[in-house]
ZAMARGU-4260 file (C-alpha; in steps of 0.2 Angstrom, whole numbers, plus 5000, padded with zeros to 4 digits):
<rodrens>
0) 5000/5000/5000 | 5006/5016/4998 | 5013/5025/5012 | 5015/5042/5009 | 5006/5056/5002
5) 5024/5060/4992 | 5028/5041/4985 | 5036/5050/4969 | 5052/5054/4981 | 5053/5032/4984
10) 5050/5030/4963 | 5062/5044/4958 | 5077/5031/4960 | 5071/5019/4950 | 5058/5023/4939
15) 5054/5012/4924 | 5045/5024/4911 | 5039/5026/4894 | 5037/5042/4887 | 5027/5049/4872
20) 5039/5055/4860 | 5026/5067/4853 | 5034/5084/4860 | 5017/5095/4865 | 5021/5113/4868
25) 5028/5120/4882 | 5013/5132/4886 | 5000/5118/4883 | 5007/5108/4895 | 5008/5118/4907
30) 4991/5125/4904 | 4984/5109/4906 | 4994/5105/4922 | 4986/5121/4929 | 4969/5116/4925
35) 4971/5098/4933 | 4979/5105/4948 | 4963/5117/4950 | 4976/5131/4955 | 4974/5150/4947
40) 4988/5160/4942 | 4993/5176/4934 | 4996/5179/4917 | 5014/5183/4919 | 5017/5171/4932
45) 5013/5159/4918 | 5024/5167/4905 | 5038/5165/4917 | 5035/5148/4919 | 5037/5144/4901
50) 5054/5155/4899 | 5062/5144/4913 | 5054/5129/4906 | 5058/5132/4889 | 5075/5139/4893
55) 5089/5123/4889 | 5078/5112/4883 | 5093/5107/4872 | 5109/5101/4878 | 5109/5091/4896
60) 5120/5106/4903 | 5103/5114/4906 | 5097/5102/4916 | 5100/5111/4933 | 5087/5127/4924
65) 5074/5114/4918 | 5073/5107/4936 | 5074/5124/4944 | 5058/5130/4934 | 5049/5114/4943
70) 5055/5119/4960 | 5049/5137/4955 | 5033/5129/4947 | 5028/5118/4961 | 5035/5132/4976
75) 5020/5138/4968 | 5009/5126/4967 | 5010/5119/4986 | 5012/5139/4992 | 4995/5142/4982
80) 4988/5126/4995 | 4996/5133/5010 | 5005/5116/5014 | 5022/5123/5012 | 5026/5125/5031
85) 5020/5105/5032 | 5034/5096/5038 | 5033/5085/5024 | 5035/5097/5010 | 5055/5103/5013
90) 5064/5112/5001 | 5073/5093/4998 | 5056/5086/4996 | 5055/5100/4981 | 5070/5098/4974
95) 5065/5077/4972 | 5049/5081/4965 | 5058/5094/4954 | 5071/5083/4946 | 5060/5067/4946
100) 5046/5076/4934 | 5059/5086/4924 | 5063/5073/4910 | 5045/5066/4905 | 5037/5082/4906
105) 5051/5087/4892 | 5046/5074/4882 | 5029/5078/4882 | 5022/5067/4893 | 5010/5077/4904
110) 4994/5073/4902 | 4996/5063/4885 | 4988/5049/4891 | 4975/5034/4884 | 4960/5036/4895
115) 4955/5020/4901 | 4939/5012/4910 | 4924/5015/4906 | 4908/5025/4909 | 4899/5015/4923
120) 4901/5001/4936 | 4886/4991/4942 | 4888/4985/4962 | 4893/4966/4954 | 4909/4974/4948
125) 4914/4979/4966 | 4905/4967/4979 | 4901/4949/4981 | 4894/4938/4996 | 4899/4921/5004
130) 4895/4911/5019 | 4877/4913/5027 | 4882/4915/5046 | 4872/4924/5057 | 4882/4941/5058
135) 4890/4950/5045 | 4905/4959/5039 | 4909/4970/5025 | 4926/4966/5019 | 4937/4981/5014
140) 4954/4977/5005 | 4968/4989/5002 | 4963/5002/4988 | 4966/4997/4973 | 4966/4977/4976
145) 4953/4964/4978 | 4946/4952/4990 | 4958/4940/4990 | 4970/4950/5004 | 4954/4942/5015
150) 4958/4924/5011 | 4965/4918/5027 | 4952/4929/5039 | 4938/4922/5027 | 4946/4903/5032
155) 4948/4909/5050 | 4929/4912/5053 | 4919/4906/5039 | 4907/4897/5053 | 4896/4912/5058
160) 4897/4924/5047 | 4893/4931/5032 | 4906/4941/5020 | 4902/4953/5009 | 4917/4957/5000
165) 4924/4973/4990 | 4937/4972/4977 | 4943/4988/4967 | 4938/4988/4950 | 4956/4989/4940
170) 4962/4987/4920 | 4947/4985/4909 | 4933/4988/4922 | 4942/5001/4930 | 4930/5019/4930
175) 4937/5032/4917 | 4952/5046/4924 | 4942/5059/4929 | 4940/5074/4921 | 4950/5090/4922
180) 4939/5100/4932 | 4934/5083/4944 | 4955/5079/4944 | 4958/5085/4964 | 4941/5076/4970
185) 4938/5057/4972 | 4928/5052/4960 | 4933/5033/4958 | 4930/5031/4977 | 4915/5042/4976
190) 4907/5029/4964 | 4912/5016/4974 | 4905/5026/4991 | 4889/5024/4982 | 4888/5007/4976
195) 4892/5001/4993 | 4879/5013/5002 | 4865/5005/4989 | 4873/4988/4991 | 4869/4991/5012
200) 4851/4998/5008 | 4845/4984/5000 | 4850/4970/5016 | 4837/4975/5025 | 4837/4978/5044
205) 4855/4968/5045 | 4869/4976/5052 | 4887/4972/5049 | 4905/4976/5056 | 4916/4984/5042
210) 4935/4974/5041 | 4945/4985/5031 | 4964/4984/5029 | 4975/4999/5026 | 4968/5015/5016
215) 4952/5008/5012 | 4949/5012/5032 | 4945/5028/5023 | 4933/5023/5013 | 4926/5010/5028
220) 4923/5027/5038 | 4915/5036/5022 | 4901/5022/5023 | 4898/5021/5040 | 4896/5040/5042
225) 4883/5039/5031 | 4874/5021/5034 | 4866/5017/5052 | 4867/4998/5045 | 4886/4999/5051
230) 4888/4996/5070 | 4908/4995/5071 | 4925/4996/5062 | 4942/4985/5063 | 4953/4993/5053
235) 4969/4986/5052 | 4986/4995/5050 | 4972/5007/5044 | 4974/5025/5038 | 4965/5040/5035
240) 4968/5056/5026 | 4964/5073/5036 | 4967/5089/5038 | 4965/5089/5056 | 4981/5099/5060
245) 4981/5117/5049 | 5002/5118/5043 | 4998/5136/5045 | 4990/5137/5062 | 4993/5123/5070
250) 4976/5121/5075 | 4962/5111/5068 | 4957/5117/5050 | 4941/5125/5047 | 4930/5114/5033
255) 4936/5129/5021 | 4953/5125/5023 | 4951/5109/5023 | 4943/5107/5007 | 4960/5117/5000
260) 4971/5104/5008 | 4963/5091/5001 | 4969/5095/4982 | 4986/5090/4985 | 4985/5075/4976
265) 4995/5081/4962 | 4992/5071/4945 | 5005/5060/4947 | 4999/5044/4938 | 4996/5055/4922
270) 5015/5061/4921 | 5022/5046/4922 | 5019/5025/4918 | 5023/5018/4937 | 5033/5003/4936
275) 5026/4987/4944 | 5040/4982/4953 | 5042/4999/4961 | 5024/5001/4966 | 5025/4984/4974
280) 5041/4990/4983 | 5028/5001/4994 | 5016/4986/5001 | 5021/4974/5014 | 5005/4961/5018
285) 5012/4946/5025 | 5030/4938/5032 | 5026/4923/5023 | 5035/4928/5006 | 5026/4916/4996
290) 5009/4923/5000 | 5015/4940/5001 | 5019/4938/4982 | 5003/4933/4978 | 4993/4948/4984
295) 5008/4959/4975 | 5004/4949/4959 | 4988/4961/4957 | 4999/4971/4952 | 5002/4973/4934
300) 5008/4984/4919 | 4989/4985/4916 | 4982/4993/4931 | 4997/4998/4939 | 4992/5016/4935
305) 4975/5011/4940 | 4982/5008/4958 | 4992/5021/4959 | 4977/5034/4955 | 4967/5024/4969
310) 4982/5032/4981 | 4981/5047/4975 | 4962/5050/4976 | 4964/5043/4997 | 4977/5058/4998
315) 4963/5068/4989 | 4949/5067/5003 | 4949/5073/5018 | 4938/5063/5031 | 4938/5071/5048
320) 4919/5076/5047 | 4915/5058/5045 | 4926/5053/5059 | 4920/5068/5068 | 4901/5063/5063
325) 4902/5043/5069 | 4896/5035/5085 | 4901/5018/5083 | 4916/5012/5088 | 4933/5008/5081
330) 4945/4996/5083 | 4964/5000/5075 | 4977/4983/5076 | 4993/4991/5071 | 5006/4978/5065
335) 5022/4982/5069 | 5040/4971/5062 | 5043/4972/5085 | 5042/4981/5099 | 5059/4986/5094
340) 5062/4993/5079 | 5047/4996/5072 | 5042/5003/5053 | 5041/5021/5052 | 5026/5017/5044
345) 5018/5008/5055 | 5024/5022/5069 | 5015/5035/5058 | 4999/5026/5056 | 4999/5024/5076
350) 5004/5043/5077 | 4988/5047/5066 | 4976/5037/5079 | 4985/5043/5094 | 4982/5061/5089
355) 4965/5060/5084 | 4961/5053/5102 | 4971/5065/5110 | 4963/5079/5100 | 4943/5071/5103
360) 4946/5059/5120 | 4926/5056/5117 | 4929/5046/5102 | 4926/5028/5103 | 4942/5021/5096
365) 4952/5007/5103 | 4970/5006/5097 | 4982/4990/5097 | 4998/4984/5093 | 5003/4968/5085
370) 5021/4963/5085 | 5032/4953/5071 | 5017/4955/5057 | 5014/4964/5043 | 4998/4972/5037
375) 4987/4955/5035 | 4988/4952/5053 | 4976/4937/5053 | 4988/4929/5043 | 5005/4931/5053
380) 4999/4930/5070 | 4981/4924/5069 | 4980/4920/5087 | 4986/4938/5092 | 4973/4944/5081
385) 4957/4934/5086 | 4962/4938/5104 | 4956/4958/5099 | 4946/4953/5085 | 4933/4942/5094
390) 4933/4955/5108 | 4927/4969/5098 | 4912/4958/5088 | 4905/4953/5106 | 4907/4969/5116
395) 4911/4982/5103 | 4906/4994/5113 | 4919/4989/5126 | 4938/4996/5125 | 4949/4984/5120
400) 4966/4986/5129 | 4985/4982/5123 | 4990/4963/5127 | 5012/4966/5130 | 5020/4954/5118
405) 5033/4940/5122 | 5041/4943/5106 | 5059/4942/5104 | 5071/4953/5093 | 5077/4944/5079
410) 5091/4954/5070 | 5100/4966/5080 | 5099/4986/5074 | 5113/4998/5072 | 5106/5006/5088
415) 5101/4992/5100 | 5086/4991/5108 | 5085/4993/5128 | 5072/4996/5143 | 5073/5000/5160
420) 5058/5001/5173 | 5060/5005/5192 | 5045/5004/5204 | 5040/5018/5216 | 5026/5013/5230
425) 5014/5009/5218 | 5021/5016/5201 | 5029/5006/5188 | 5042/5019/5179 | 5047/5011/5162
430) 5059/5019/5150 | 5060/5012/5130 | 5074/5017/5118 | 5090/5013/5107 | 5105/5015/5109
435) 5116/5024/5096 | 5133/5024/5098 | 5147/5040/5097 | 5155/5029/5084 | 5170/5042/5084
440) 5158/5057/5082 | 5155/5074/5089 | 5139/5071/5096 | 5131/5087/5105 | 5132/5102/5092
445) 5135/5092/5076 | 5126/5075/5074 | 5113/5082/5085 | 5113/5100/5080 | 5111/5112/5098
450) 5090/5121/5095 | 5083/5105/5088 | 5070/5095/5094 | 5079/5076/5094 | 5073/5059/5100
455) 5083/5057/5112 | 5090/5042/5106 | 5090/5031/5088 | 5075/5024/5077 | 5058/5026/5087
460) 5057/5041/5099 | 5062/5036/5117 | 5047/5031/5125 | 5041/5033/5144 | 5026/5024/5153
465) 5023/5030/5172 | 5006/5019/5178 | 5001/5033/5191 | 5002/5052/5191 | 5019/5056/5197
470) 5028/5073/5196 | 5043/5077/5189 | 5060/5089/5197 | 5047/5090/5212 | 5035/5104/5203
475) 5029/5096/5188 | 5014/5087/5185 | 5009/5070/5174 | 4996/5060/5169 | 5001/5043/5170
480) 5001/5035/5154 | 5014/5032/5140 | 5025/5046/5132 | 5038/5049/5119 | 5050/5059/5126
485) 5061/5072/5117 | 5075/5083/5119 | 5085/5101/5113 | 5101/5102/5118 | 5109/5118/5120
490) 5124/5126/5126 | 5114/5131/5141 | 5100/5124/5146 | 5092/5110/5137 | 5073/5105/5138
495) 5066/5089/5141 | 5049/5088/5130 | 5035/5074/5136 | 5024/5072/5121 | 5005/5065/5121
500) 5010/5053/5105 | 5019/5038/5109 | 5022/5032/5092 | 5032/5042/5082 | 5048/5037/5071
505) 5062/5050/5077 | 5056/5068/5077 | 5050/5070/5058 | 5032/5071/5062 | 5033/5078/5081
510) 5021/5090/5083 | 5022/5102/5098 | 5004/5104/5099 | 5003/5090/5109 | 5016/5092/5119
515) 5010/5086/5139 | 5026/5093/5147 | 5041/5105/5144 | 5057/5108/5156 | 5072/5114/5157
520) 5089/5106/5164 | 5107/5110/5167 | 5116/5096/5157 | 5133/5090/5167 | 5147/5088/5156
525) 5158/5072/5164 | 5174/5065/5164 | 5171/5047/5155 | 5166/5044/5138 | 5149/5034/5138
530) 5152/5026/5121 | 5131/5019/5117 | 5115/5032/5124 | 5112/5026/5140 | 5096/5030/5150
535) 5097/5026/5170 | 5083/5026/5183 | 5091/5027/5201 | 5081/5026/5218 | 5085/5040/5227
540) 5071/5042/5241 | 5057/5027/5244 | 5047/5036/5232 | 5057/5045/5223 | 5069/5040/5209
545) 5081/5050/5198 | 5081/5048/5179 | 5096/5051/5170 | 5101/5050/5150 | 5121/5049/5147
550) 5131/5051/5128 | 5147/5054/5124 | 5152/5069/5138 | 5135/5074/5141 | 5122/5069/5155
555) 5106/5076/5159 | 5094/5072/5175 | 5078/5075/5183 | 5069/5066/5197 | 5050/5058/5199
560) 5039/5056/5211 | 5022/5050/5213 | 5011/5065/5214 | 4998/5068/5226 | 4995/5084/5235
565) 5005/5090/5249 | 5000/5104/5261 | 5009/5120/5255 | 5011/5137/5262 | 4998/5148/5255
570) 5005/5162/5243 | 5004/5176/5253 | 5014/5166/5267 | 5028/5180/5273 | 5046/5169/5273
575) 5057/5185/5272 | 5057/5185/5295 | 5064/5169/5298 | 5079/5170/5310 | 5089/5154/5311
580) 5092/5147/5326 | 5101/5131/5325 | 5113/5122/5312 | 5115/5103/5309 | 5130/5095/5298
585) 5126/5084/5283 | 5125/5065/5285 | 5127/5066/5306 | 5108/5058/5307 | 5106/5039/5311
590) 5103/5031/5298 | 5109/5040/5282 | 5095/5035/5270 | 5082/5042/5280 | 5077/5062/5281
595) 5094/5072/5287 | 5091/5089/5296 | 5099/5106/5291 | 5094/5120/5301 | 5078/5129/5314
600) 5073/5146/5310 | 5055/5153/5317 | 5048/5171/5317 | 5033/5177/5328 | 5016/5183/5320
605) 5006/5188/5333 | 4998/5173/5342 | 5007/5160/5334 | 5027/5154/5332 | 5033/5149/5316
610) 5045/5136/5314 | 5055/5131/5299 | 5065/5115/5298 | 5076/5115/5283 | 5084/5096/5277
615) 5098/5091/5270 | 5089/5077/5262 | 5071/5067/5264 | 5069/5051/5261 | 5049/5049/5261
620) 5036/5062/5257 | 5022/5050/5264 | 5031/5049/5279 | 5038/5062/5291 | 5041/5067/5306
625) 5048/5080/5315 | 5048/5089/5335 | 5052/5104/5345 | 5058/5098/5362 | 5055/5113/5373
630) 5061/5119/5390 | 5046/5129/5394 | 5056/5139/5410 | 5073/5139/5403 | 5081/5128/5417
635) 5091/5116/5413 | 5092/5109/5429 | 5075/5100/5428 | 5064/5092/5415 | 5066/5075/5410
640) 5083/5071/5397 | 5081/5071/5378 | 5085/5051/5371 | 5093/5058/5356 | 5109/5063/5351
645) 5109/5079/5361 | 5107/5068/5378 | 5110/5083/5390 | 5096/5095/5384 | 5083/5092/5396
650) 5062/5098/5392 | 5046/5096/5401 | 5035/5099/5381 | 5036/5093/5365 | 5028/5099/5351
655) 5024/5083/5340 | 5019/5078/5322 | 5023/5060/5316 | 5013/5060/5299 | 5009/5046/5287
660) 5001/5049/5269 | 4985/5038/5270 | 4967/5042/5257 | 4960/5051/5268 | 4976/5062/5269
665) 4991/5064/5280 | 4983/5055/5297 | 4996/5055/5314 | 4999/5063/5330 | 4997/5079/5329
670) 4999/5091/5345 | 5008/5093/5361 | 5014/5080/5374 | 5022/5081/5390 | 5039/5073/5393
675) 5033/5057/5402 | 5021/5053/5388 | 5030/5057/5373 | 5045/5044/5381 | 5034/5031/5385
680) 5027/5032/5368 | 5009/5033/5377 | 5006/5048/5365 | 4995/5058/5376 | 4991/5074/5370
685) 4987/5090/5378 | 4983/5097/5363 | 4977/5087/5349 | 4977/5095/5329 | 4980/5111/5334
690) 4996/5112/5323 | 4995/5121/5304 | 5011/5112/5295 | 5016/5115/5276 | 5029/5104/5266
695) 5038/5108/5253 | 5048/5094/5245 | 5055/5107/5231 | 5063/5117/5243 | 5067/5104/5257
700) 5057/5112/5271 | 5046/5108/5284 | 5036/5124/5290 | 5024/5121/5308 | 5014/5135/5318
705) 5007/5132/5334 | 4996/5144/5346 | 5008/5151/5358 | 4992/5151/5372 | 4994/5129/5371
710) 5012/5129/5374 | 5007/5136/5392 | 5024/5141/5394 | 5032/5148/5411 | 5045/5160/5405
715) 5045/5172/5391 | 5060/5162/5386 | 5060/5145/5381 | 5075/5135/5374 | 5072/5123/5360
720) 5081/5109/5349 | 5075/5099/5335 | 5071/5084/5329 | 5065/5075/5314 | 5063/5056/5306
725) 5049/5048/5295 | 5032/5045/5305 | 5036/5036/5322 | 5056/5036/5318 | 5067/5048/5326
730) 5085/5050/5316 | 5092/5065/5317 | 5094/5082/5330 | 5095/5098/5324 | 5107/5104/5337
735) 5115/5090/5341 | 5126/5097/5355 | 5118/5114/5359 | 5102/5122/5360 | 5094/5139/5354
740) 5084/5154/5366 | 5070/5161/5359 | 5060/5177/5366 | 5043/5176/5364 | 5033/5190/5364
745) 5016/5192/5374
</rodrens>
């Protein structure tokens, strides 16, 4: 089937063409080219067209000028359609298209064609019936073939079902080429579209699922938009053509402009004769090569032309009002050759799905992926296939979800494939890419130029999965769900891009339009060469892990955590009055993994004391603890001892808050306890919940406020040290031989 919109770039290399020898001219030609492209033009842009046409016709050295006027010809022509900013229309996309339509158009070519087909098609030409099962199916082949692409599903269920089957009209009963005022419209599929629809009138009160395989998806979604007889869709490795995206705007296109974008079929199949063997070159249907054969045998130096102009009509319409319009729901099996190294083919026909369900969530469309298959997937991996396939015929209505594959890599790629996964609590982090190699290379500024968007690895884009919402460099939320991931290096800073479509081949068709997360950060340069990509996930914290991607010199980082919301301090909160009273060394708490105290700071606002505990390090956001061991009369001398590290400060309070993330919220001990209590581990409290706490994880801090009236103290001096842990665990003093005096004012 044919991939791309611009198959002439694949056929430019080796075209096998005959030309009429018959030398038309110039100005005819390219009057008549005009006139089948639909576009308008001024007078004197015409003129110059045939000066730089006409200039070196003779004598090959003029060969640069001649495909020079069809760079400036089709500049024109693709400007006129406002699909030059496309990614797909580059200035070397022009410059193929130049030079590969240079020569025949010379030789008078263009347009000199014997029209083929004829007048009218009756529905027997294009559909036929088997089987008398109970529930039916409407068969849909690749355009431009015939029902024989369904032999092996029609052997797999032939019990139950009844087929009725379309095959493409092609050589002799093929429609005639359309007129040139019908050139940029469909009108062999529009025929077709009809036949069908009066075909489906005439069943009665049946209804059927449609199985179509490739492009004629478009044309499934064509009938089912305008037929309440279809109740459901499998399209397999299927394809549509839309406008959803305006190349000008970005946004979606209005019907207007969609109905411009749709004439960028450009006339390709009456410029040239299509070889057989190149057109075939373009459809992959099954591994087994012997079969495979058979299905590309349709394809003839009679109807080669024929199949081609199928193509070029799909790239002609434009569906997304059908799709839009339909409330049945859709089932898309994607083959893939493995999860490794997959087509870009197949990754652009995922892309297309993924976006339209990113774009319209309310849609019902199911997308799967089947591993080591080409596009008849009911032929090389039936069982894979019948698993979603007999799903969506009993619950259609039902989601069908992604079976993982057991699969194994059979040839090993340039840029091997690897995976890493970490777990965090309950999330599953799992990382997909390959791994180019420096291969002698500058990497960072030259094969991967600094202000580009990159894949951040080889083939596929780098893919990541998180199964719950996490966030990211402690400030940035995500979804969970599955992402390609994306990078721009720079000089400076680089920026790590999250991006809602998971299938893409490299960045070629990245759009940032659906992008789900941007960030910046500092790449670190290090000392040892890393020779392949290499991507690391690294626990940090028991729920928290640090990412890290490593090439050539270069090494970038960021961290995740699950994301749930912590108590933060409200905006207007004043932190420009702390005064720090106490400091704590690095790594001097008892067990080093757990949270690691850095400094006490308060301030007084009226009623209430402020207390700010900075950290080294956390360990736990879902766990934490911390203390204010108070000497309520500033005496020393009595009180009970503190079992920390700081065993001669004595207290007779302690302010108390031992929290554990639970679903109803951060649930513990909350409140004030004596010195008898708080040792014993009764956990008596003479004030319960009257603390206001804030967390921030970004910033390392734990901020508490508590009524001065509850601390009942005895002195308008109080001495105080710190403490803090994770829940019901003590680790670390903050002052570990000293404490601090604060005045309180009353």
């Amino acid at each position: 089937m044919v991939k791309k919109l611009f198959l002439l770039l694949i056929l430019f290399f080796s075209i096998n063409a005959t030309y009429a020898q018959e030398a038309k001219p110039v100005k005819e030609r390219l009057e008549n080219l005009i006139s089948y492209s639909s576009i308008s033009i001024l007078p004197d842009t015409l003129k110059n067209w045939i000066e730089w046409v006409e200039t070196g016709e003779s004598g090959e050295e003029e060969i640069p000028k001649r495909n020079k006027a069809w760079e400036n010809f089709l500049t024109s022509y693709y400007r006129h359609l406002g699909t030059m900013d496309s990614p797909s229309m580059s200035e070397a996309t022009l410059r193929g298209l130049s030079q590969y339509l240079t020569f025949p158009f010379l030789k008078g070519r263009i347009l000199d064609f014997k029209s083929i087909g004829k007048s009218d098609i009756s529905s027997t030409d294009v559909l036929s019936t088997f089987g008398n099962g109970s529930k039916h199916l409407l068969l849909i082949p690749e355009l431009g073939f015939d029902k024989s692409l369904f032999d092996d599903f029609r052997q797999l269920y032939k019990s139950g079902f009844t087929f009725h089957e379309v095959s493409f009209p092609s050589g002799n009963n093929t429609l005639k080429y359309p007129s040139r005022s019908e050139y940029s419209k469909a009108v062999w599929l529009s025929s077709i579209e009809s036949l069908i629809l009066d075909y489906l009138n005439k069943l009665g009160n049946k209804e059927l699922t449609v199985v179509a395989i490739g492009s004629g998806t478009q044309l499934a979604i064509k009938v089912a938009s305008k037929s309440n007889k279809v109740k459901g869709i499998v399209s397999i490795n299927g394809r549509y053509q839309s406008s959803l995206i305006d190349p000008l705007t970005g946004k979606d296109a209005t019907a207007a402009r969609r109905k411009v974008l749709s004439k960028t079929a450009f006339p390709t199949s009456m410029v040239i004769q299509v070889s057989p063997s190149n057109l075939s070159s373009s459809y992959a249907f099954s591994k087994d090569l012997v079969k495979n054969q058979q299905y590309l045998n349709q394809i003839t130096p009679d109807n080669v032309n024929t199949i081609f102009r199928y193509s070029r009509e799909f790239a002609a319409q434009d569906v997304i009002d059908e799709i839009r319009q339909i409330d049945i729901p859709i089932l898309n099996i994607v083959p893939v050759h493995n999860d490794q190294s997959s087509k870009a083919s197949d990754l652009a026909t995922l892309r297309s799905w993924q976006e339209l369900n990113s774009n319209h969530p309310d849609l019902p469309i199911s997308i799967v992926r089947v591993w080591e298959s080409q596009d008849l997937v009911f032929t090389d991996q039936p069982q894979l296939f019948d698993y979603y396939f007999s799903q969506f015929i009993n619950q259609p209505r039902k989601p069908i979800s992604q079976i993982p594959s057991e699969n194994k890599v059979n040839v090993e790629p340039a840029s091997p494939f690897a995976s890493i996964s970490q777990t965090i609590e309950t999330t599953l982090i799992r990382i997909d890419y390959h791994q180019p190699a420096v291969n002698g290379r500058k990497v960072f500024g030259e094969l991967v130029p600094f202000g580009q968007i990159w894949r951040a690895g080889a083939n596929n884009a780098t893919t990541i999965e998180v199964t719950n919402d996490v966030v990211l460099n402690e400030k940035f939320k995500l979804e969970k769900g599955r992402y390609s991931v994306f990078l721009i290096p720079k000089k400076g800073t680089w920026e790590v891009v999250f991006n809602h479509i998971a299938d893409q081949w490299g960045a070629f068709n990245y759009k940032k339009s659906f992008d789900a997360l941007r960030f910046k950060v500092t790449p670190e340069t290090t000392k040892d060469m890393q020779e392949y990509l290499s991507y690391q996930i690294n626990r940090t914290a028991i729920d928290k892990v640090e990412v890290s991607m490593h090439w050539e010199n270069s090494r970038i980082s960021f961290t995740i955590n699950e994301n749930f919301d912590l108590p933060k301090a409200p905006e207007g909160f004043d932190h420009s009055m702390w005064t720090k009273i106490l400091d704590d060394e690095l790594g001097d708490g008892v067990n080093a993994r757990l949270t690691d105290g850095k400094s006490l700071s308060y301030f007084q606002k009226t009623d209430t004391l402020w207390l700010r505990y900075d950290l080294h390090a956390y360990n736990n956001r879902k766990a934490f603890a911390l203390n204010l061991l108070i000497d309520s009369d500033n005496d020393q001398s009595t009180g009970n001892a503190w079992f920390g590290q700081n065993t001669e400060f004595t207290f007779d309070k302690a302010l108390t808050l031992w929290m554990q993330k639970s679903s109803n919220g951060f649930q513990g001990i909350n409140g004030i306890m004596n010195p008898e209590d708080f040792t014993t581990g009764n956990q008596n409290l003479a004030y319960m919940n009257n603390l206001t706490y804030y967390l921030s994880m970004e910033d390392k801090y734990y901020i508490v406020g508590v009524p001065i009236k509850d601390l009942e103290l005895k002195s308008k001096k109080i001495r105080v040290i710190g403490a803090v842990g994770e829940f019901q665990t003590w680790n670390d003093d903050i002052g570990d031989s000293q404490s601090a005096l604060i005045s309180i004012k009353r």
